[in-house]
N, C-alpha and C positions, 0 to 999 in steps of 0.2 A: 243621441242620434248623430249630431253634427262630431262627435269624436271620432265612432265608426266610420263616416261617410269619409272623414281624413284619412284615417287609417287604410282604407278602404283603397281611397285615390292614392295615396303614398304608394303601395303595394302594387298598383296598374302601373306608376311611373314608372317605379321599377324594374317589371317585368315588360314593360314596354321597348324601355332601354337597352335591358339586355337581347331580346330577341333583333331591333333593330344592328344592333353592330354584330350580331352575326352572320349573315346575308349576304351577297356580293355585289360587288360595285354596279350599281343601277341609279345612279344621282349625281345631277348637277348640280351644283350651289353656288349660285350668281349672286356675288359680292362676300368680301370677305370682312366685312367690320365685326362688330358687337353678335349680328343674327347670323350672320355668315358662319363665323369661327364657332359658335352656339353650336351650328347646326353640323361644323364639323365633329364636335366633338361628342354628340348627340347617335351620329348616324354613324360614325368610326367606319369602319371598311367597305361602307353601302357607298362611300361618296368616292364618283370617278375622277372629278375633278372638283375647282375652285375656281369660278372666273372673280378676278380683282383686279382693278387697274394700279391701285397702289397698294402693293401686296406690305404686309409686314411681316418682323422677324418671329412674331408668332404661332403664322401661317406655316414657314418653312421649319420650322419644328416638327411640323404634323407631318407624319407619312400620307403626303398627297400630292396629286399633283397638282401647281397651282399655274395657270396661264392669265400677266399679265395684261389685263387688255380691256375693254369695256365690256359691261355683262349684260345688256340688250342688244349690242352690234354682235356678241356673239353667239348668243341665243338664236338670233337672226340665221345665222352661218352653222350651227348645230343642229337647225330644224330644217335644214335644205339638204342635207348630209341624206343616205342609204341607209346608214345603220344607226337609228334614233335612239338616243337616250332613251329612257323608260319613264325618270321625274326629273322634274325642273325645279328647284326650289328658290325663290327669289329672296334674296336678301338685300333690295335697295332699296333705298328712299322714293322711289317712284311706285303707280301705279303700272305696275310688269307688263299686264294681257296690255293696256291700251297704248304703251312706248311700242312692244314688241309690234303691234297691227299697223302702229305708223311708219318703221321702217320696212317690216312685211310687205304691206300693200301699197308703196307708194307710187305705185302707178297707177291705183284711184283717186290719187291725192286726198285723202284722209282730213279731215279737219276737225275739233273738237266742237259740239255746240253745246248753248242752254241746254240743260234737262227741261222735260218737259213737266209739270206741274204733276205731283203724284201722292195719294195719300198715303205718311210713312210711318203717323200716330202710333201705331203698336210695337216700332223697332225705340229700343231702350233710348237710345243712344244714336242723331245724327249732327253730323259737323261738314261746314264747308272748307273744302278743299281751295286752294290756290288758282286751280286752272279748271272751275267748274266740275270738280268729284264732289260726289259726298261720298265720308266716310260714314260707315255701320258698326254699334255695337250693340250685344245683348245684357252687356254689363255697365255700371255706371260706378265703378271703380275699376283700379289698375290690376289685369289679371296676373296672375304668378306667370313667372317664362316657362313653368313646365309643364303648363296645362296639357295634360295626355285626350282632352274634346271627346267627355264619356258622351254616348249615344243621346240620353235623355234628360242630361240633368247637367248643372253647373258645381265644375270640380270644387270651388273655390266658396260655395254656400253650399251646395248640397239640393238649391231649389233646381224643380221640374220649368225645362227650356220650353219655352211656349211654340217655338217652332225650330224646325233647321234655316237659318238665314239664307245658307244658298238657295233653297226652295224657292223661299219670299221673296228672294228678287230674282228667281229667275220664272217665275207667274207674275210679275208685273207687264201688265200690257198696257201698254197706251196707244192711241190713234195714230197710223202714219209711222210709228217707231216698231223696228222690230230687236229683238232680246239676244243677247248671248253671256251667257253667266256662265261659268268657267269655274266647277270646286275646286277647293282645297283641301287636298287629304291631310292628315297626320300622318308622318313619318315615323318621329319619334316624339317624346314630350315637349311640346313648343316648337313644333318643327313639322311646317306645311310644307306642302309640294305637289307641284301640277303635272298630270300627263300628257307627255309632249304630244300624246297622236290626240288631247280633245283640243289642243292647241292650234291644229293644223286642221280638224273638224271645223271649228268657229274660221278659219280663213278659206275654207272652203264655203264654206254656207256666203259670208259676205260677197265674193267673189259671184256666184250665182246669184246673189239679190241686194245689190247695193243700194245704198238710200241713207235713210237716218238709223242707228244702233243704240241700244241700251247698251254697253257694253262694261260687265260686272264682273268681281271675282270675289268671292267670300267661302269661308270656312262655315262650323255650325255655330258660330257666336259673331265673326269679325268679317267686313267685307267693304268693297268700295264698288260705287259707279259712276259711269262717265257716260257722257253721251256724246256722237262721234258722226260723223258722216262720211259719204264714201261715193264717188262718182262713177256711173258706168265704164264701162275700157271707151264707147264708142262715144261719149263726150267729151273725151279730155282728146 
């Protein structure tokens, strides 16, 4: 059984792969290190661009275009634009949605708080974050980078997922906080990415009801949250 279920996943990585690089340029890929160049090389002709501030000579190899410069400052500047990218694919060491909301909206002035106490027993896997995130995982070892995130099951054992992660955090409700969870699609094999218009949904919604935010991103096994706050226009 667990042979097949390889074989199985092998075969979707595959066939995933190929249909993604041939497609047309509809992807950003913000940062260019390890997941960056991954996902360049994943997504071949789908990727329009590469924001990197310190590009390397492996980047200009690739038939891409690559603009040096920070990739949440211009994430900021791509989502203000007429004609919006389609995905956004983050490849930094930060949590993306909640850097991107604080140069977004800084004229709520924005501020990260405590989470509020929440029962999280049934996710695999949580860890504290440096500046009040928790990270999420449904695995409790290190997933292969080309996990293709079958529907109901984990590529990498073959066991049935107890739930989709983005779901379970984006139903958590607490008192006084309100939610904004933000999926992650599959691209290509190990290779997430966000649509830029639910991107600019969640800063419309804040906008309209500022206060305290869950504000989360996760795929169906990995995800992170933070909790944020956000002042009216007519307080500040």
């Amino acid at each position: 059984m667990c042979n097949f279920v390889y074989l199985a996943g092998r075969f979707w990585v595959n066939q995933m792969m190929q249909k993604s690089k041939q497609q047309k340029p509809d992807v950003v890929v913000l940062g260019g290190g390890r997941f960056g160049c991954l996902a360049v090389d994943r997504l071949g002709k789908r990727v329009a661009m590469v924001v990197e501030k310190s590009s390397t000579p492996y980047l200009y190899k690739k038939d891409v275009k690559v603009i040096e410069a920070d990739a949440v400052e211009t994430a900021v500047s791509l989502l203000r634009e007429d004609s919006l990218p389609k995905w956004l694919v983050p490849a930094v060491p930060v949590h993306f949605l909640a850097k991107w909301l604080f140069l977004e909206l800084d004229f709520l002035q924005p501020e990260i708080m405590p989470l509020p106490e929440m029962d999280l027993a049934d996710i695999t896997s949580v860890i504290n974050g440096k500046e009040n995130q928790l990270y999420f995982s449904m695995a409790d070892f290190l997933c292969p980078d080309d996990c293709p995130e079958p529907l109901d099951h984990c590529f990498h054992t073959g066991r049935k997922r107890k739930f989709q992660l983005f779901e379970r955090l984006a139903a958590i409700n607490s008192p006084g906080w309100q939610n904004a969870t933000l999926r992650s699609h599959q691209l290509a094999p190990g290779v997430g990415g966000f649509k830029a218009e639910k991107l600019l949904e969640i800063r419309a919604k804040i906008i309209a009801h500022p206060g305290k935010w869950l504000i989360a991103s996760a795929c169906r096994c990995h995800g992170v949250l933070q909790g944020m706050a956000f002042k009216p226009p007519r307080e500040i």
